[in-house]
N, C-alpha and C positions, 0 to 999 in steps of 0.2 A: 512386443514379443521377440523372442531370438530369432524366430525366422525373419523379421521385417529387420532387428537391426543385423543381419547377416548381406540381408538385402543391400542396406545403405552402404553397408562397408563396402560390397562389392559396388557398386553404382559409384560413390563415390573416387577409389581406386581408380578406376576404371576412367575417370575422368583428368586424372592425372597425366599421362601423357601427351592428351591433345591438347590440355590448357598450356606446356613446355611445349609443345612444336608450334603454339599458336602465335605466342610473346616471341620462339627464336625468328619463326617468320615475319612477323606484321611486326614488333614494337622495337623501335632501332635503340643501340644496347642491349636488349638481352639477345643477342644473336649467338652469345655461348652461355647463355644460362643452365642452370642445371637443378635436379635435387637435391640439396643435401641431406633431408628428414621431412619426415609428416608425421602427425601425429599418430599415435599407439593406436586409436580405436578414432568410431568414429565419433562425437558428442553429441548431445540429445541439448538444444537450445533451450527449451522450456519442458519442464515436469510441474512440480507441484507448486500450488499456493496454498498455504496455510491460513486459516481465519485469525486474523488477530485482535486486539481491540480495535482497532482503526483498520479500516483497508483505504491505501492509499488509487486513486484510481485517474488516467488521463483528464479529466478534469482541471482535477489541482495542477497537475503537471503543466496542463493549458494556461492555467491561469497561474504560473509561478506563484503561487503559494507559498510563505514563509511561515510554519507551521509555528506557534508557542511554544511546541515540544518537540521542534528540531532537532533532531541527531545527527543527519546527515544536511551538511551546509551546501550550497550554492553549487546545486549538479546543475551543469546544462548539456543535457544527450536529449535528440530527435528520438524519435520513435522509430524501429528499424526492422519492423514484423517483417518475412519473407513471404514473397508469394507463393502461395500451397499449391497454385495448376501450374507455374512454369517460372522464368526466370525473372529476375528483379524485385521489388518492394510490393509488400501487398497495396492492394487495392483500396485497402480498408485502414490506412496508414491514418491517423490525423495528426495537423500542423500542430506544429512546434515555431515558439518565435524564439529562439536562442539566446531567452532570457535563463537566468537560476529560478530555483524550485530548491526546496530542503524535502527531506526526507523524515516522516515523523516519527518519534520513540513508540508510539502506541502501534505500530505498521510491525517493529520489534517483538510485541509482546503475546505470546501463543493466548486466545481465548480461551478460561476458564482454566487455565494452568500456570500453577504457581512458578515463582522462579523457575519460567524456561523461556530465553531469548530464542525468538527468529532470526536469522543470519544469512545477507547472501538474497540469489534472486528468488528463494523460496516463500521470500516475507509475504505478508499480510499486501497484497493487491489485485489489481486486476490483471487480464490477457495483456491490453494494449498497456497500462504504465508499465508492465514488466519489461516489455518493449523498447523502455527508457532507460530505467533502473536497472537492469542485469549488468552492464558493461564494467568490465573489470576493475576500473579507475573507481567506479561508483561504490561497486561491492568492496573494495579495500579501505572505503570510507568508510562502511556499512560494520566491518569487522575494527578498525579502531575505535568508534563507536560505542559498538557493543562489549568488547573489551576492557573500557573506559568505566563502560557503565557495573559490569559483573567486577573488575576492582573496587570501583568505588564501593558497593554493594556489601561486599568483604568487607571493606576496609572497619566501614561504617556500621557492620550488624543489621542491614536495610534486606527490604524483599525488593524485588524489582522495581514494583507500583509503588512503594512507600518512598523508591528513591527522591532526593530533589533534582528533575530536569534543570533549574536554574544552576544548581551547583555542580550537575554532569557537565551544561554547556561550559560553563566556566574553567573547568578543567580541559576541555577539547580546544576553546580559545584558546589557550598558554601551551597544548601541544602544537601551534600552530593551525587551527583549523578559522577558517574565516568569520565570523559573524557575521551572518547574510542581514542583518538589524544596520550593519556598518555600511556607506558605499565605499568601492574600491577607489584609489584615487591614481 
């Protein structure tokens, strides 16, 4: 609601001055540190998931998963839920072994809606993989991706679902994206 994100903003704000007098005091080098910008508003971490044909879920994540219908190659992000009573990681975090995990095209694809990609941390999953998957390094995979795939889409006269994943991934290898099928050497 507007009264609660009025709340945070100010809550937030509000926290800004003692985290700068805390770094000039205690942390050697920033003894002239300063402001120079903060964000416009405050951000809302997680909203929505949408159902897609696939929902990707901490599981797979667990078990780095290289999905068949990989779109997004070789992410490796922890899981980074915040604690909802106070400071630090939730409670309810689970391990990550800081291996890769791919991201699947069906996690893209809105249930029961024709040609509309997911995009971004709104995709087709759970609370806790969203936890993984949000980080912006990820989701800028996530938009070349989908990008990739809605040209090729064009290109070819194809609906989403009829596109070929073989011939998407094939096209993201040669923009440089990794085949998580390859080891790095």
């Amino acid at each position: 609601s507007l009264i609660d994100l009025t709340q945070a903003e100010i809550h937030t704000r509000n926290q800004v001055m003692p985290i700068i007098r805390f770094l000039r005091e205690q942390i050697p080098g920033y003894e002239n540190c300063y402001l120079l910008n903060s964000a416009s508003h405050v951000g809302v971490r997680e909203t929505r998931h949408y159902k897609g044909d696939f929902t990707i879920t901490e599981q797979h994540i667990q078990k780095n998963i290289i999905f068949d219908d990989w779109l997004v190659s070789s992410v490796v992000a922890g899981f980074g839920n915040h604690n909802l009573t106070g400071s630090g990681r939730d409670e309810y975090n689970v391990k990550y072994n800081g291996e890769p995990y791919t991201v699947p095209y069906g996690s893209f694809l809105a249930k029961g809606i024709d040609n509309l990609f997911l995009n971004g941390r709104c995709i087709s999953g759970t609370h806790m993989a969203h936890a993984s998957y949000r980080l912006v390094p990820v989701c800028c995979a996530m938009g070349q991706g989908v990008g990739t795939a809605s040209a090729l889409c064009t290109k070819q006269g194809k609906s989403i679902r009829d596109l070929s994943i073989k011939n998407l991934q094939e096209v993201l290898i040669s923009q440089g994206i990794q085949d998580p099928n390859q080891k790095q050497s």
